[in-house]
C-alpha positions in Angstrom: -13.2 23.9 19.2 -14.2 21.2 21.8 -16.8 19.0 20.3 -20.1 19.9 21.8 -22.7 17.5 23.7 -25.4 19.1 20.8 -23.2 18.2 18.1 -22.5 14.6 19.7 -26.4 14.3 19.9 -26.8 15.7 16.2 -24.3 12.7 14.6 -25.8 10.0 16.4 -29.3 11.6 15.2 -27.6 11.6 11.4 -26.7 8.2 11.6 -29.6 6.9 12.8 -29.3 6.3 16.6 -31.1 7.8 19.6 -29.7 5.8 22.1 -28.1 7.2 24.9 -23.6 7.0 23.9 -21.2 8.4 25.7 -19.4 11.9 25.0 -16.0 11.5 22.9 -13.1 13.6 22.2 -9.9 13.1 19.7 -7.1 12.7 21.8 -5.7 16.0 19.9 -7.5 19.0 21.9 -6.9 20.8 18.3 -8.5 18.1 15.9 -10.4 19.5 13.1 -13.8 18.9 12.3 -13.2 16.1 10.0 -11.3 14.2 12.9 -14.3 14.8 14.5 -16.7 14.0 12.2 -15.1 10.6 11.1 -14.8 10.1 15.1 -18.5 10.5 15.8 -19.0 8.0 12.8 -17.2 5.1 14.3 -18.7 5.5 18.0 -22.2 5.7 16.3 -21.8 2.5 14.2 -19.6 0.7 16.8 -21.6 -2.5 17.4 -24.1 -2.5 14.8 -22.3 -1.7 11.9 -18.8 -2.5 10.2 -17.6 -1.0 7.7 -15.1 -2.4 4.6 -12.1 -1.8 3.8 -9.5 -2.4 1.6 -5.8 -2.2 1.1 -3.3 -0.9 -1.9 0.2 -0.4 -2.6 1.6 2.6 -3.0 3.0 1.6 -6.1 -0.6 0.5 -7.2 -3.2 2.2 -5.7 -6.2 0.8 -7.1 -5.8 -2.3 -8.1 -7.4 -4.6 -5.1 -9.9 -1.9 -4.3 -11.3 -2.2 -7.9 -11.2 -5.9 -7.6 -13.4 -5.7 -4.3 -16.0 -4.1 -6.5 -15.5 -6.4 -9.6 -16.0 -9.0 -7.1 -19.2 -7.5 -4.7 -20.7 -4.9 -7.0 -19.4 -2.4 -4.2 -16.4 -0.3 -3.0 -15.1 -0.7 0.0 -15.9 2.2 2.6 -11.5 3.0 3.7 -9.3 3.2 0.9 -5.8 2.2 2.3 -2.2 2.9 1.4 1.2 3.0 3.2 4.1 5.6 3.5 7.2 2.7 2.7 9.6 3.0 0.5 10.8 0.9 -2.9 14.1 0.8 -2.2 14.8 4.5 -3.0 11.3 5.2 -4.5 9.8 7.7 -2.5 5.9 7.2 -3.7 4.7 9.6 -0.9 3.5 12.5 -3.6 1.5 9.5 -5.2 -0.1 8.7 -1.9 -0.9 12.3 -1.4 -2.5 12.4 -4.7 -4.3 9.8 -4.4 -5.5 10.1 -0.8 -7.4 13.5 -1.4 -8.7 12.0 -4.6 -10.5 9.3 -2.9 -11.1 11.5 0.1 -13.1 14.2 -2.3 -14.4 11.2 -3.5 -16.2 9.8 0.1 -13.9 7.6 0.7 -12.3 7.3 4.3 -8.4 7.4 4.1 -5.9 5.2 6.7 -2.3 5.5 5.6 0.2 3.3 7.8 4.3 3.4 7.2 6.6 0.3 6.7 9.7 2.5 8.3 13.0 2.1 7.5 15.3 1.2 10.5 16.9 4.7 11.8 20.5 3.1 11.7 20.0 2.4 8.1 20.4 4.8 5.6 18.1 4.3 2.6 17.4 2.5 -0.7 15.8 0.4 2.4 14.8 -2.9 1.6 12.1 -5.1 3.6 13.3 -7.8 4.9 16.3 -6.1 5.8 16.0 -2.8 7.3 11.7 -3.1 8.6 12.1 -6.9 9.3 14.9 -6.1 11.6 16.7 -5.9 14.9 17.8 -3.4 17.0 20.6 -3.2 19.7 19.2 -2.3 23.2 21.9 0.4 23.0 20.8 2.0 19.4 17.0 1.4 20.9 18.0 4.0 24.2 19.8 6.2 21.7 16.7 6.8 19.5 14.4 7.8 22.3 16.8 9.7 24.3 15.9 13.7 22.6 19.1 15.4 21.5 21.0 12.2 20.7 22.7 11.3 17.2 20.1 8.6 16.4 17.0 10.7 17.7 18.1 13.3 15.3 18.1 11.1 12.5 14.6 9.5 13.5 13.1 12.9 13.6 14.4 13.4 9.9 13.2 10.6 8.9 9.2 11.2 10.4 9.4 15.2 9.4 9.6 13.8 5.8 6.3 11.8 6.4 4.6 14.6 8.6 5.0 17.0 5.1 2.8 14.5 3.4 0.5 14.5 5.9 0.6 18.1 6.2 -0.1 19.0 2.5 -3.2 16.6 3.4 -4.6 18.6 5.8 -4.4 21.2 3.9 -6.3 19.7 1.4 -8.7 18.8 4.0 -8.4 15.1 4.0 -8.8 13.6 7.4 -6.1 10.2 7.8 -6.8 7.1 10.0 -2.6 7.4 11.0 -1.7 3.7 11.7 2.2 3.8 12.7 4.2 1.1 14.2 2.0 -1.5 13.7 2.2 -4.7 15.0 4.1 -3.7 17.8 3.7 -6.5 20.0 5.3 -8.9 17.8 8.5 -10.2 17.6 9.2 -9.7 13.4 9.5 -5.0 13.3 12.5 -3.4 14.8 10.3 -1.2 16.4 8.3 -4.8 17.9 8.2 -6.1 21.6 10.0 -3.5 23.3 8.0 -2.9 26.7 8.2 -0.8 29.5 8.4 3.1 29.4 11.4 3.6 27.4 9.7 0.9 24.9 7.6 1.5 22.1 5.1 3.7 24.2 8.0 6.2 24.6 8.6 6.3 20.9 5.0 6.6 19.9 4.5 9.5 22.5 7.1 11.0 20.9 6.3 10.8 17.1 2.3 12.2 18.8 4.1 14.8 20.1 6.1 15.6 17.3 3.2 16.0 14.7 0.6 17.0 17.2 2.7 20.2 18.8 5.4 20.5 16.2 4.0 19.9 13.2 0.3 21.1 14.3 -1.1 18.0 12.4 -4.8 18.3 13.5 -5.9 16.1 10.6 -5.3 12.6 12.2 -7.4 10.0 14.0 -4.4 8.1 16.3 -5.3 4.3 15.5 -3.1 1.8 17.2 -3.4 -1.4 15.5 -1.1 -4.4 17.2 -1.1 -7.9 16.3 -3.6 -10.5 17.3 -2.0 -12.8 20.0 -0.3 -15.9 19.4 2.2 -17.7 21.1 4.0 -19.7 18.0 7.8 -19.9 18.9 10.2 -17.0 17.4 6.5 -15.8 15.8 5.1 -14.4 19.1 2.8 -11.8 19.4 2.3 -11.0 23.0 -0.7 -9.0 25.4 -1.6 -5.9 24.1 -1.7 -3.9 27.1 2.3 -4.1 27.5 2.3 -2.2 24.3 -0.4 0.5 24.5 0.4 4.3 25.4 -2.4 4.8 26.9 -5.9 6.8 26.3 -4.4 9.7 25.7 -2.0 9.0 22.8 -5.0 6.6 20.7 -8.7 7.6 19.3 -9.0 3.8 17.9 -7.1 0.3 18.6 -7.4 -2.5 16.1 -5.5 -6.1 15.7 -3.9 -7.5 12.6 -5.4 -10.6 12.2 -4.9 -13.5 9.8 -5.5 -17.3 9.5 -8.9 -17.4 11.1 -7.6 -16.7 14.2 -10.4 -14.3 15.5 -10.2 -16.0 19.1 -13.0 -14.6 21.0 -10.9 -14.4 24.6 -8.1 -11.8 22.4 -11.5 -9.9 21.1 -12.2 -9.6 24.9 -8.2 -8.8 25.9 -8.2 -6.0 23.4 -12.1 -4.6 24.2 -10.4 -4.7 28.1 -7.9 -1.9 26.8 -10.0 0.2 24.7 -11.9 0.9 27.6 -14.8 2.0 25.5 -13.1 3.4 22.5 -13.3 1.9 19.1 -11.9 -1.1 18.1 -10.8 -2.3 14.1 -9.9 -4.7 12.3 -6.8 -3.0 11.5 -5.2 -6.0 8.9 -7.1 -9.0 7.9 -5.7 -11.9 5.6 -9.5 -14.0 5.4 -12.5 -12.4 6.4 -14.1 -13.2 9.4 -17.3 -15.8 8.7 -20.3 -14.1 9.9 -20.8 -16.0 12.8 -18.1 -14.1 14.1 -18.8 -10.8 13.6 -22.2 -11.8 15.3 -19.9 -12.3 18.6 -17.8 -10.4 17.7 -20.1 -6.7 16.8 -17.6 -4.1 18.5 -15.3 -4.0 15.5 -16.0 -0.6 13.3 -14.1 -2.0 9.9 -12.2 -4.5 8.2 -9.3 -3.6 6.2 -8.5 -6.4 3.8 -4.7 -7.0 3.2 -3.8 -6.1 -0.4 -3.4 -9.5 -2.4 -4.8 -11.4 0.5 -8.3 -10.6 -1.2 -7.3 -12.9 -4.3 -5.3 -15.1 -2.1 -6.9 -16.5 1.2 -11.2 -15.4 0.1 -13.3 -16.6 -2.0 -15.2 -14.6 -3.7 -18.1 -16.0 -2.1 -16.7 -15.1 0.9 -16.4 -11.5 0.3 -19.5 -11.6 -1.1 -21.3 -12.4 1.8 -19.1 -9.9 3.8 -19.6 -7.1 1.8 -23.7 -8.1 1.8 -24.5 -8.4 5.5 -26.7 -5.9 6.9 -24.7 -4.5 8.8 -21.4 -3.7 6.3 -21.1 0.0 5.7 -19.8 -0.1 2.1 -18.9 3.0 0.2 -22.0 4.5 -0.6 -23.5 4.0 2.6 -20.7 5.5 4.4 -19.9 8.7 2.2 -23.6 9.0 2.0 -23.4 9.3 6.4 -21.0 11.3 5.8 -22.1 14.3 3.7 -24.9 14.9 5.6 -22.4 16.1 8.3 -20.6 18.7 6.6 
């Protein structure tokens, strides 16, 4: 079902706005009404609110979301979790179980995946088969369909497009954050450009769980890096990168080290072309004389330990306490009036 201009009109009247906002649509024609719900929440809050966020391993799930509200007195608004592997612990069933927990709980859910280079074969390890290279000949391999390698990759992403499956049919709706960080230098899936690049490869994974695997549960959210030009470190312009409208609902930078530089705010507002934008990955949390030039961004998703490591907990006090942070109440409370 096509989301209607009455049902546009009736979230922005939930969440408190009569302004005029332009009409959106999930990039997936098929998206359920959760995609579509969650959707009309971030263009109605997207700038004048942001909502919090907060990232956990997948082999502890809880841990720096319960330590945002030891340290604020609140939850954060997106519980977050990623698909990688321990060496050969699959966690994904713990992911799943906790995902519709905190989902039936209000929470929003993002889930990302640290993948294993396709070459490899698994227990994969970190900084050896995701921190990694990969030849210009195995990289036209994977994205040519029918090839050895391509095989192999789709094995690999069927096994997370089950998890996600059983999580629609839960109901859960999933922010879907793959291949992160694309523009930089460090992924084996980073800085490839042009149209056998990394656009190719994320137009096939869309296509793959979109027509495939019918997966009408996700919200496409394209998060790259935030620029920087430090030799062998790069992370370069985000429009080499980006597949284009039709592949992404939301774009987002990784950011860290204060570097919330307000010409890459405007670089990455130029390619989302209206659509929301995120904080995708944040080390410290920008000061709040940012986010007052900076008001497009719909959340913040803290990096796990970074919370303990790089804030002070005054600092994430004062975050969590502007006016216009959605925290977990706030946003499940927007929320259940929709459904």
């Amino acid at each position: 079902m096509r989301i209607t201009k009455s049902l546009f009109c009736f979230i922005m009247i939930a969440f408190g706005f009569t302004t005029k906002a332009q009409i959106f649509q999930p990039v997936n024609p098929k998206a359920t009404a959760g995609v579509k719900h969650t959707l009309g929440l971030l263009y109605a809050i997207k700038g004048k609110y942001i909502m919090s966020g907060q990232q956990n391993y997948n082999n502890d799930r809880n841990i720096f979301s319960d330590s945002a509200k030891a340290i604020t007195g609140k939850y954060p608004a997106i519980w977050g979790s990623d698909f990688i592997n321990w060496g050969d612990k699959d966690l994904g069933p713990q992911i799943v179980e906790e995902s519709i927990k905190k989902s039936r709980e209000g929470y929003l859910i993002t889930l990302m995946w640290h993948e294993g280079k396709p070459t490899d074969n698994p227990p994969y390890e970190f900084s050896k088969n995701v921190i990694a290279k990969m030849s210009d000949a195995d990289w036209n391999e994977l994205v040519t369909p029918g090839s050895a390698l391509n095989k192999k990759w789709l094995a690999q992403i069927d096994v997370i497009a089950g998890y996600l499956k059983q999580l629609q049919d839960a109901g859960v709706t999933v922010l879907w954050r793959p291949y992160h960080e694309m523009n930089g230098v460090w992924f084996w899936w980073g800085n490839r450009k042009g149209e056998n690049g990394i656009t190719k490869l994320w137009k096939m994974m869309y296509d793959r769980y979109t027509n495939y695997h019918h997966l009408n549960n996700l919200l496409w959210v394209w998060g790259a890096n935030g620029l920087r030009d430090i030799p062998f470190d790069e992370a370069y312009d985000y429009k080499d990168y980006y597949p284009g409208a039709n592949y992404v609902d939301i774009l987002g930078a990784d950011i860290y080290h204060f570097d919330y530089e307000q010409k890459d705010y405007e670089a990455l507002l130029k390619v989302a072309n209206g659509k929301p934008i995120a904080l995708t990955e944040t080390g410290e949390l920008p000061k709040p004389e940012i986010l007052k030039v900076q008001p497009q961004w719909v959340w913040f998703m803290v990096w796990t330990s970074w919370l303990w490591t790089d804030n002070t907990h005054s600092r994430v006090k004062d975050v969590y306490g502007l006016p216009q942070t959605l925290n977990h109440e706030e946003v499940k409370a927007k929320l259940d009036s929709l459904k």
